[in-house]
BALOBA-1460 file (C-alpha; in Angstrom, 3 decimals):
// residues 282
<rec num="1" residu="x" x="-12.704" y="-44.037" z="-105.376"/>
<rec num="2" residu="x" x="-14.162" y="-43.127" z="-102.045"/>
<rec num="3" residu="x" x="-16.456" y="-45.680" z="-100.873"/>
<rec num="4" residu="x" x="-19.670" y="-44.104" z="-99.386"/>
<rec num="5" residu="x" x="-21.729" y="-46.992" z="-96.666"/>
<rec num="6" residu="x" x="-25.191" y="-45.687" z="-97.044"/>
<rec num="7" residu="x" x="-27.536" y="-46.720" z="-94.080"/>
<rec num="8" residu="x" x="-31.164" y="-45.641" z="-94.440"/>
<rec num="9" residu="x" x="-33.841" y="-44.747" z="-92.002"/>
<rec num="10" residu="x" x="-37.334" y="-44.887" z="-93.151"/>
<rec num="11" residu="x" x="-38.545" y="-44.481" z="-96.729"/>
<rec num="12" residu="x" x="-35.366" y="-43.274" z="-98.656"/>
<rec num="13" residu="x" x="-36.413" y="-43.522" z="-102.159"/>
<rec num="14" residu="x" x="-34.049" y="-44.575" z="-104.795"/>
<rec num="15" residu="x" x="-34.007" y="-41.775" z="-106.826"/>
<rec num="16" residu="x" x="-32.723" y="-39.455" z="-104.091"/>
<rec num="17" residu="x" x="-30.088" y="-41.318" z="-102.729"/>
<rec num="18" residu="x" x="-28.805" y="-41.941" z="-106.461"/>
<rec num="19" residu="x" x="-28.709" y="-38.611" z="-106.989"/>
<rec num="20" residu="x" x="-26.817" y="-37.066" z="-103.442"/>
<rec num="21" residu="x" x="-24.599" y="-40.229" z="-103.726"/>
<rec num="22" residu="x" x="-23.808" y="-38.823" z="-107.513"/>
<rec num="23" residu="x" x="-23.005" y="-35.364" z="-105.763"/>
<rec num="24" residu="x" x="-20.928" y="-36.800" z="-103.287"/>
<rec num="25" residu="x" x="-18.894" y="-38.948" z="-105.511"/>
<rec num="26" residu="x" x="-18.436" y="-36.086" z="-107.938"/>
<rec num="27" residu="x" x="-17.555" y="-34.602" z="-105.377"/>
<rec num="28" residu="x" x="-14.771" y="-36.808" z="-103.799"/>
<rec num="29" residu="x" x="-13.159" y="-37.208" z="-107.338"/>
<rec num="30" residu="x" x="-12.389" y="-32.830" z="-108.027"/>
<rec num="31" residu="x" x="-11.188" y="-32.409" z="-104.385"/>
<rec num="32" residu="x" x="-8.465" y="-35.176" z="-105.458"/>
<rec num="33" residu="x" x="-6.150" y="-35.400" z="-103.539"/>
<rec num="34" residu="x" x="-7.124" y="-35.924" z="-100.629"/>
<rec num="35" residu="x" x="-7.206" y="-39.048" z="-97.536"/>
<rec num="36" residu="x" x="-10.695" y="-39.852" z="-97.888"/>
<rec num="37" residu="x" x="-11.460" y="-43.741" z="-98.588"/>
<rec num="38" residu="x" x="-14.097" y="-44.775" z="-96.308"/>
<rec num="39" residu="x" x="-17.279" y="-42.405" z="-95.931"/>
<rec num="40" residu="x" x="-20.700" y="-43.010" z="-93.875"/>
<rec num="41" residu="x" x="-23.821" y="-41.876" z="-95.053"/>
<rec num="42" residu="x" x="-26.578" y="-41.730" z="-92.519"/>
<rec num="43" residu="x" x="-30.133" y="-40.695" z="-94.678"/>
<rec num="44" residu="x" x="-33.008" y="-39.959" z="-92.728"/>
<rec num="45" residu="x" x="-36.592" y="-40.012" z="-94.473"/>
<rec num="46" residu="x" x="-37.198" y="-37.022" z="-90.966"/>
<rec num="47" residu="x" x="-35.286" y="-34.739" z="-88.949"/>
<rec num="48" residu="x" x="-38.089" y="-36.081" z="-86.098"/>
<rec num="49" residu="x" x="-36.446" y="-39.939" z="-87.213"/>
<rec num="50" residu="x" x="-33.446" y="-38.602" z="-86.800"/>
<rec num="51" residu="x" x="-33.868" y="-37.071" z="-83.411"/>
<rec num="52" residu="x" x="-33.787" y="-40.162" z="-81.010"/>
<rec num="53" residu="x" x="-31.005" y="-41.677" z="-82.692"/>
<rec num="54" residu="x" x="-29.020" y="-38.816" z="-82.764"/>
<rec num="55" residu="x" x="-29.522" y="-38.420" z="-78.995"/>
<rec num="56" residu="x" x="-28.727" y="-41.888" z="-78.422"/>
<rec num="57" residu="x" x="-25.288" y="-41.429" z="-80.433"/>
<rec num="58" residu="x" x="-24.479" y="-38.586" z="-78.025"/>
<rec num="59" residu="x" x="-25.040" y="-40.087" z="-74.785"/>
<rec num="60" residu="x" x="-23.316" y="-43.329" z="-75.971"/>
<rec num="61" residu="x" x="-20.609" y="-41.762" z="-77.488"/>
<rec num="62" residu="x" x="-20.161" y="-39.188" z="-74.431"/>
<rec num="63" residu="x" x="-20.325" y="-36.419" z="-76.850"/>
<rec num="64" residu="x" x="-21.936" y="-32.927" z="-75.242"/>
<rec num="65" residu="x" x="-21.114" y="-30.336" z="-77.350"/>
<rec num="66" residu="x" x="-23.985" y="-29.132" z="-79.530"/>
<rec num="67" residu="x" x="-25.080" y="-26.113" z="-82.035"/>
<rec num="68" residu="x" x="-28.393" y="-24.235" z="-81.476"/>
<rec num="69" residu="x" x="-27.881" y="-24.644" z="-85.226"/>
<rec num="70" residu="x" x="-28.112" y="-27.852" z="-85.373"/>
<rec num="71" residu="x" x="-32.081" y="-28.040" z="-84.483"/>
<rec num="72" residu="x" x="-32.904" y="-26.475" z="-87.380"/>
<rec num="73" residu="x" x="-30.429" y="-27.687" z="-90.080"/>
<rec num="74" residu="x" x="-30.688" y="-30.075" z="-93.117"/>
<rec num="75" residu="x" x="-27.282" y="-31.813" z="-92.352"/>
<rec num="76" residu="x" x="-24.855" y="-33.217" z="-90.026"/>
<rec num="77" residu="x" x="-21.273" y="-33.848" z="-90.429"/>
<rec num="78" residu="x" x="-18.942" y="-35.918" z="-87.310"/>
<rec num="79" residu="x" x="-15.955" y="-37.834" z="-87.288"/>
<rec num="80" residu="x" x="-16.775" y="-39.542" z="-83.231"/>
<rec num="81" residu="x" x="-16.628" y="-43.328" z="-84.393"/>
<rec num="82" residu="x" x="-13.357" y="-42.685" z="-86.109"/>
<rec num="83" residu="x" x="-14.782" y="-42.474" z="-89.062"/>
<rec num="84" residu="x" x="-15.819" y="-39.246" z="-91.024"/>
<rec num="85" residu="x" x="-19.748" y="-39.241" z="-91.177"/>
<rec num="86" residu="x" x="-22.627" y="-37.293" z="-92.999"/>
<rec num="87" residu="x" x="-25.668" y="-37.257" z="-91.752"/>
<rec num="88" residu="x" x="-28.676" y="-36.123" z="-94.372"/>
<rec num="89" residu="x" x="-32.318" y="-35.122" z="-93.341"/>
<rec num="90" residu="x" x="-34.556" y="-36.000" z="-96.650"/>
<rec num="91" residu="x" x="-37.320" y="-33.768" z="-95.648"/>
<rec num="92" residu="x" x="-35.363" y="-30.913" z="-95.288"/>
<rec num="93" residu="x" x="-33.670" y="-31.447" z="-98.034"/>
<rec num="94" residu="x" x="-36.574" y="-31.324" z="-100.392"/>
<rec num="95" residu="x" x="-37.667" y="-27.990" z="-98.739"/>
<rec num="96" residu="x" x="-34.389" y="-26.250" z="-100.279"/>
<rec num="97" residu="x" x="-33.935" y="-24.642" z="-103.689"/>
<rec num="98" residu="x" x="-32.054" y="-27.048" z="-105.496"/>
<rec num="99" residu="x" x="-28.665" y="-25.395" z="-105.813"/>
<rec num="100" residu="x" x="-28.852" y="-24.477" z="-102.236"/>
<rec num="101" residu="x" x="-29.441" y="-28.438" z="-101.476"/>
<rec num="102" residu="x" x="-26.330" y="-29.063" z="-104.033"/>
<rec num="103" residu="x" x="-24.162" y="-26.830" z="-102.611"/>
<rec num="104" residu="x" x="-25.053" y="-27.765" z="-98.645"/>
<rec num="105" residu="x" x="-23.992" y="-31.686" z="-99.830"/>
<rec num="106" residu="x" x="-20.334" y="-30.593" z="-100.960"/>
<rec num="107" residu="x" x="-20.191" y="-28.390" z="-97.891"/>
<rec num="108" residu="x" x="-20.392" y="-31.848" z="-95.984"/>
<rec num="109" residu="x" x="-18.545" y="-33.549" z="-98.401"/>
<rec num="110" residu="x" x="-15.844" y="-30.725" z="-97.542"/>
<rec num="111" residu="x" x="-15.865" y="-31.457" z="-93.987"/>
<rec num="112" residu="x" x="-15.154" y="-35.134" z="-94.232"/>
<rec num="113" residu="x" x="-11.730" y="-34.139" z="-96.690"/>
<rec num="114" residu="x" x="-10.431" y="-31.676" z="-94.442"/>
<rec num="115" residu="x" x="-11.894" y="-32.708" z="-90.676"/>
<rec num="116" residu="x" x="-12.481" y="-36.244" z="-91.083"/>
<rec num="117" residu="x" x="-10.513" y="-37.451" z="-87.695"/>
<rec num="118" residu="x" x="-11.530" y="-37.218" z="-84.359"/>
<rec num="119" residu="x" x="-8.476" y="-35.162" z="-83.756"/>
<rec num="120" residu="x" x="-10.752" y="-32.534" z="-85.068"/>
<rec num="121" residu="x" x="-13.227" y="-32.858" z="-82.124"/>
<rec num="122" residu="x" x="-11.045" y="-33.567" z="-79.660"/>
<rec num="123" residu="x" x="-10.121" y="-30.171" z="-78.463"/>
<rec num="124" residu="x" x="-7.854" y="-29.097" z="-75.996"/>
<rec num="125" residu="x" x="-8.414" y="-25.405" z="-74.309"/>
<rec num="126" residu="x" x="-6.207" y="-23.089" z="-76.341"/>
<rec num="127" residu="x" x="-4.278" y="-20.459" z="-73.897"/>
<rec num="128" residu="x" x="-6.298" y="-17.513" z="-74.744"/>
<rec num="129" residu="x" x="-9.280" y="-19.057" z="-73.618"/>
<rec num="130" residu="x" x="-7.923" y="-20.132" z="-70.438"/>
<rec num="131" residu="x" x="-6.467" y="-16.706" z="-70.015"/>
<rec num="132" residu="x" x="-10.226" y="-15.818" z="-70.098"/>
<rec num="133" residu="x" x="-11.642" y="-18.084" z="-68.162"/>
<rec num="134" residu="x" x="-9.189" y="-17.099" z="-65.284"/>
<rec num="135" residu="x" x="-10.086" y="-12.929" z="-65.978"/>
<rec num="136" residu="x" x="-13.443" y="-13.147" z="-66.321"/>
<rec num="137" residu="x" x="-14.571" y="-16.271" z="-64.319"/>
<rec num="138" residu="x" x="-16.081" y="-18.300" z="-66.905"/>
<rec num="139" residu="x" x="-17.283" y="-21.515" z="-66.262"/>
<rec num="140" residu="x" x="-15.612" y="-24.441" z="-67.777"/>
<rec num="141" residu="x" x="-18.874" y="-25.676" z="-69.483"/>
<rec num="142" residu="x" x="-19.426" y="-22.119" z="-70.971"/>
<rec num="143" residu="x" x="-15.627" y="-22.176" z="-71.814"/>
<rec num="144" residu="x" x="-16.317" y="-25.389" z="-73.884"/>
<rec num="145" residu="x" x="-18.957" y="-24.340" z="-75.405"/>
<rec num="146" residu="x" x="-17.416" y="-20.999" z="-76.620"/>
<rec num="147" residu="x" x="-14.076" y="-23.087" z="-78.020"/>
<rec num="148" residu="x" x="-16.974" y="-25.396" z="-79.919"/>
<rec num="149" residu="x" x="-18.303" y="-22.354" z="-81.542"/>
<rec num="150" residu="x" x="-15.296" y="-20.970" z="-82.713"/>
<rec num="151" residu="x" x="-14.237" y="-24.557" z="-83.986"/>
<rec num="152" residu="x" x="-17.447" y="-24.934" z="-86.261"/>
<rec num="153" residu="x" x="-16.808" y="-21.424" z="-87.416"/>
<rec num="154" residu="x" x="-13.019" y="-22.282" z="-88.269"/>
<rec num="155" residu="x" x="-13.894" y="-25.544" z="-90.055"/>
<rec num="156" residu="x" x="-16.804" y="-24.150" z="-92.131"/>
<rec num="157" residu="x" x="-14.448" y="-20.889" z="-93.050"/>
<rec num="158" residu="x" x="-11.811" y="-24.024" z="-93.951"/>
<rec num="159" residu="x" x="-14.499" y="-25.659" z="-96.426"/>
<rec num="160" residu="x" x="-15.876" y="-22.293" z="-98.100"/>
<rec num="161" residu="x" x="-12.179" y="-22.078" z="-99.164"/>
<rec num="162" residu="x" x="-11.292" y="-25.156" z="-100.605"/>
<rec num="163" residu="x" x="-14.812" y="-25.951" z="-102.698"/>
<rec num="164" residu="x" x="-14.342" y="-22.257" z="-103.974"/>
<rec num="165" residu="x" x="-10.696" y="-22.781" z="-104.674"/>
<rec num="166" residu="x" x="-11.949" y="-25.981" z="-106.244"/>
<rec num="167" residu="x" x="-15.129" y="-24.152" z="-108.889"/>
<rec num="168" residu="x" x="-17.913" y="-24.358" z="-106.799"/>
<rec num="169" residu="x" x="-18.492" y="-21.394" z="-107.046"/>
<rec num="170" residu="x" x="-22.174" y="-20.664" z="-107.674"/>
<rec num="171" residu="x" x="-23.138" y="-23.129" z="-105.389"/>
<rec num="172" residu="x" x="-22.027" y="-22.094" z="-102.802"/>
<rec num="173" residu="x" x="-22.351" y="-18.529" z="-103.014"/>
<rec num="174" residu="x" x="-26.576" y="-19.534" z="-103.142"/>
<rec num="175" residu="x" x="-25.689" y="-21.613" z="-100.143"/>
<rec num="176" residu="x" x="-24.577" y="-19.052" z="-98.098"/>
<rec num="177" residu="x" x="-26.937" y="-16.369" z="-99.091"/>
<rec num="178" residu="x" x="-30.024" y="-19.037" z="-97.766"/>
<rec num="179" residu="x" x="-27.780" y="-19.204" z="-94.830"/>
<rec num="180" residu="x" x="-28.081" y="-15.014" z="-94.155"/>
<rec num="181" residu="x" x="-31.478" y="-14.573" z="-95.730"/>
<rec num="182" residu="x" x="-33.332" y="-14.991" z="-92.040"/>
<rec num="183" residu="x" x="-31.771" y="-14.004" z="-88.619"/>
<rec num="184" residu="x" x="-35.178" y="-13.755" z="-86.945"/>
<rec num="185" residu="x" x="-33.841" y="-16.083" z="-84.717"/>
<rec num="186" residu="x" x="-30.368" y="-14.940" z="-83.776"/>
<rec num="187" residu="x" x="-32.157" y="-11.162" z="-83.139"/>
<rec num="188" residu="x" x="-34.547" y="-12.612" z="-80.550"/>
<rec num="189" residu="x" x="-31.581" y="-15.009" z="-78.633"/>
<rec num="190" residu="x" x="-29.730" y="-11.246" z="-78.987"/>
<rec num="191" residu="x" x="-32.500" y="-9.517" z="-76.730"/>
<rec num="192" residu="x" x="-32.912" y="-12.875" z="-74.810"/>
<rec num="193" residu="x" x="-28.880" y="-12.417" z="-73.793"/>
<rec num="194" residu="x" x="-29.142" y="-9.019" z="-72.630"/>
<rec num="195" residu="x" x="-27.470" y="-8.258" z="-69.415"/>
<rec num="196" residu="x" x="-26.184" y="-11.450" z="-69.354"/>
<rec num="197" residu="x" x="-22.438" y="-11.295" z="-70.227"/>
<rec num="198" residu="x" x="-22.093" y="-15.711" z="-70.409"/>
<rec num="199" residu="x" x="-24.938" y="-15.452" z="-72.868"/>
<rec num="200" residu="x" x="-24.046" y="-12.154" z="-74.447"/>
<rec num="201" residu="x" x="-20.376" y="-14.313" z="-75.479"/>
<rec num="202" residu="x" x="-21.901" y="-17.103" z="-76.477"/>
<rec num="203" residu="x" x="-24.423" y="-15.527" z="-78.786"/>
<rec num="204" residu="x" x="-22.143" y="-13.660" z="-80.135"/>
<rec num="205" residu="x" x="-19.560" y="-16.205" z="-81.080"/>
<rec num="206" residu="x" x="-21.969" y="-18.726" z="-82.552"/>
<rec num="207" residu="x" x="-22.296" y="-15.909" z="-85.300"/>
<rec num="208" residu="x" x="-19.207" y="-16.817" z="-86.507"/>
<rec num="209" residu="x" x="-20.296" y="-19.931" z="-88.052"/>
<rec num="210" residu="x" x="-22.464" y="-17.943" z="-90.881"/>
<rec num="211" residu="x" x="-19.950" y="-15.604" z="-91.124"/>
<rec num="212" residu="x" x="-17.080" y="-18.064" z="-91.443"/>
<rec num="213" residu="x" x="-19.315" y="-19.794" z="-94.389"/>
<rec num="214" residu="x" x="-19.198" y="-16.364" z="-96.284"/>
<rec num="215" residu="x" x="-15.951" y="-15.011" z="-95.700"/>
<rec num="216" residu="x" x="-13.901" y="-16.508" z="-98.478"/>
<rec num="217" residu="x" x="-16.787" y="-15.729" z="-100.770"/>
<rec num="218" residu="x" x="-16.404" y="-11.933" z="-99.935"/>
<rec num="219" residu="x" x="-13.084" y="-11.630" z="-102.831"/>
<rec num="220" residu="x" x="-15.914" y="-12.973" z="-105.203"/>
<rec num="221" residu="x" x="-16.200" y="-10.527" z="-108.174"/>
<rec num="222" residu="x" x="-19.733" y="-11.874" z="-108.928"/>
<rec num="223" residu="x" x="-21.348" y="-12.253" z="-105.282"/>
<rec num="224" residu="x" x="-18.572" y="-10.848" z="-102.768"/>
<rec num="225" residu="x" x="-20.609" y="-7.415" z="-102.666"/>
<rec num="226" residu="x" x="-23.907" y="-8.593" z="-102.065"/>
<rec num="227" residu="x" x="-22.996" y="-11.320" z="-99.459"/>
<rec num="228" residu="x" x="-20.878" y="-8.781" z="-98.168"/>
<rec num="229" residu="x" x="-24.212" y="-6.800" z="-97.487"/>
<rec num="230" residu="x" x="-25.665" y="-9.822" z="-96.738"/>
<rec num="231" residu="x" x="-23.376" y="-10.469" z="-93.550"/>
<rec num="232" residu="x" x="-23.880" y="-7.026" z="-92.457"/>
<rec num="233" residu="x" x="-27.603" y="-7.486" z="-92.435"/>
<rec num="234" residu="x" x="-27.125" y="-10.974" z="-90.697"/>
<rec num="235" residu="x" x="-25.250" y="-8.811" z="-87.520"/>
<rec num="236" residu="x" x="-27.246" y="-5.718" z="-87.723"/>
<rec num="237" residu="x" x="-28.487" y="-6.474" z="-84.448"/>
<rec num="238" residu="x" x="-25.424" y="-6.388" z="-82.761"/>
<rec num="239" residu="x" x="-24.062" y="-3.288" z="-81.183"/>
<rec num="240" residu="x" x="-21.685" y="-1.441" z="-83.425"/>
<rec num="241" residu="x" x="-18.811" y="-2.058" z="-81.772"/>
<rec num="242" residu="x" x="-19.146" y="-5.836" z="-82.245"/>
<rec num="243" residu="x" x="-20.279" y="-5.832" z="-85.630"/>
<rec num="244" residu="x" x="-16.942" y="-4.056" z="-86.257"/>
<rec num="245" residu="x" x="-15.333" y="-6.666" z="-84.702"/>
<rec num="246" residu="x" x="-17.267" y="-9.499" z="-86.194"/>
<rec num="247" residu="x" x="-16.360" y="-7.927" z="-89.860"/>
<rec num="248" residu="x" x="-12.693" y="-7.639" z="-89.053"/>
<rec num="249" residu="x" x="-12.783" y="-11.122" z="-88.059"/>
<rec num="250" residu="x" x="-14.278" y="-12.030" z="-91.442"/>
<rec num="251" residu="x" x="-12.565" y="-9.931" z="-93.648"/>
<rec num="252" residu="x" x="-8.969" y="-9.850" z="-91.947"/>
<rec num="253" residu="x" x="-8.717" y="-12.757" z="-89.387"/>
<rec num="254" residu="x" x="-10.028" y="-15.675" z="-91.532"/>
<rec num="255" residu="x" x="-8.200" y="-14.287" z="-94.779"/>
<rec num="256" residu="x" x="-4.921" y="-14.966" z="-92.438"/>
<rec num="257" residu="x" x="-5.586" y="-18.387" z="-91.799"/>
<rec num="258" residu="x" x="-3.414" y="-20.985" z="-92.744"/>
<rec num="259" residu="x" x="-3.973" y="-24.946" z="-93.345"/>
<rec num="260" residu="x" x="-3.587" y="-26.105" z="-89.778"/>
<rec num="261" residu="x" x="-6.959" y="-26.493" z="-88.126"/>
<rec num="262" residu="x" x="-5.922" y="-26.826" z="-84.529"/>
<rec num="263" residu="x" x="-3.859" y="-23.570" z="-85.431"/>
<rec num="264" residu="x" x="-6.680" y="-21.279" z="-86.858"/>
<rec num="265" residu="x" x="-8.857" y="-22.349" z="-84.065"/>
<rec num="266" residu="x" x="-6.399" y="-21.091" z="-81.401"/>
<rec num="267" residu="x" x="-5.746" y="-18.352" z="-83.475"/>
<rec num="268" residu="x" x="-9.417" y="-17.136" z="-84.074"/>
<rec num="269" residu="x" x="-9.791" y="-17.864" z="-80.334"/>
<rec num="270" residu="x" x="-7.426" y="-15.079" z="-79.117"/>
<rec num="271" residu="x" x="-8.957" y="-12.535" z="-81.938"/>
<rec num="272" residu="x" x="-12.511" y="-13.887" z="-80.437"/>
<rec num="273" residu="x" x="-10.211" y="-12.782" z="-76.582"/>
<rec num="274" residu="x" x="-11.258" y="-9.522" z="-77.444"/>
<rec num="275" residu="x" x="-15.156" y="-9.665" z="-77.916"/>
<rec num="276" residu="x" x="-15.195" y="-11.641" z="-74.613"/>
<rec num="277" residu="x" x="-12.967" y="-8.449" z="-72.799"/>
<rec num="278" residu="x" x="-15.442" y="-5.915" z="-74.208"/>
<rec num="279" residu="x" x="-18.315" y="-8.153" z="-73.108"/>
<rec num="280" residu="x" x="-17.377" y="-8.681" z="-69.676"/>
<rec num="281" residu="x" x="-16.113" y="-4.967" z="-69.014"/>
<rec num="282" residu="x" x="-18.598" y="-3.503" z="-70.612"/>
């Protein structure tokens, strides 16, 4: 049995927290095996609780990478105490439909099977991205924050495929159609980037992470078609010649992975090589 420390921050009623720690543990037990034996649960009764603490962790913990995402999300997964971590936001929670809620807690119960190590955070600059920080005189911060991106997007492509290898099926399918539904926001940072080829990359890339979340659901006979549509939708803003891109790197790239993170990251990095060349030759 995985044990699961719960630590609570404001009014966390009982109810709730029985029922996500009876997701969790469910859970745990039909990803057996796996490494898992020691799991914290951070529960916020407010993302706006949350907020100071989290920024606290970060500057104690030396930790700058960060997800636009992140603002505006219900959960939070990290491994930078050495142990793997979820992080819950109870008012956002209740907000979701309830299988979207169900199948956002297994997504972070994936995360701690597969990426709970700081090994996982901990990256190095793969060669391809040097190679383009050298060509197109990238700053290093801007370099970090692109290998970040494409690190989120690998690890949430990494638990898509194992809870749908595992039956979660519908789930997760609901999950990542609430996670297309609305790109109001990624089409205004789009004309917000515009002429700017740092920004341009960076948008660009942090699209992965959606699109990493759908890609193993694409094979679906049920839902593949209409999150495949979905997806589309969710980059329509994009210049053609990117969305090509981004769809090649969903439907051929990620289907090429293997089980080593460290390895898909460098290896989505250099397919990721050529969005930054058409970017910054444009």
């Amino acid at each position: 049995m995985v044990r699961i420390v719960v630590s609570k921050y404001g009014r966390v009623p009982d109810g709730e927290l029985s029922l996500i720690l009876s997701i969790m543990e469910e859970c745990y037990s039909r990803l057996m095996p796996h490494e898992v034996s020691l799991v914290d649960l951070y529960i916020f009764e407010s993302y706006s609780l949350a907020g100071p603490f989290i920024l606290r962790e970060r500057a104690s913990l030396g930790v700058s990478t960060t997800s636009p995402l992140e603002e505006s999300f219900f959960a939070m997964h990290d491994a930078w105490r050495g142990v793997p971590r979820i992080t819950l936001f109870l008012d956002r929670l209740r907000a979701l439909p309830e299988l979207v809620k169900v199948g956002g807690i297994r997504h972070e119960v994936g995360h701690t099977v597969l990426h709970g190590g700081l090994e996982y955070y901990l990256l190095a600059l793969p060669a391809s991205l040097l190679r383009a920080i050298n060509e197109f005189n990238i700053p290093l911060e801007y370099a970090r924050s692109i290998l970040y991106l494409v690190s989120i997007a690998v690890k949430d492509y990494e638990v898509t495929r194992l809870l749908y290898t595992h039956g979660y099926i519908d789930d997760q399918a609901e999950y990542v159609k609430f996670l297309l539904k609305d790109n109001e926001d990624e089409v205004l940072s789009w004309k917000l980037s515009r002429g700017n080829s740092l920004l341009e990359s960076l948008h660009v890339i942090s699209l992965l992470k959606v699109a990493a979340c759908a890609a193993p659901l694409l094979v679906d006979k049920n839902f593949g078609g209409e999150i495949r549509t979905g997806l589309i939708n969710y980059l329509s803003h994009l210049p053609k010649h990117l969305l090509e891109d981004m769809m090649d790197i969903v439907e051929r790239n990620f289907a090429g992975l293997g089980n080593d993170t460290i390895q898909n990251i460098s290896s989505i990095m250099e397919r990721c090589n050529i969005i930054l060349d058409k970017i910054f030759k444009k």
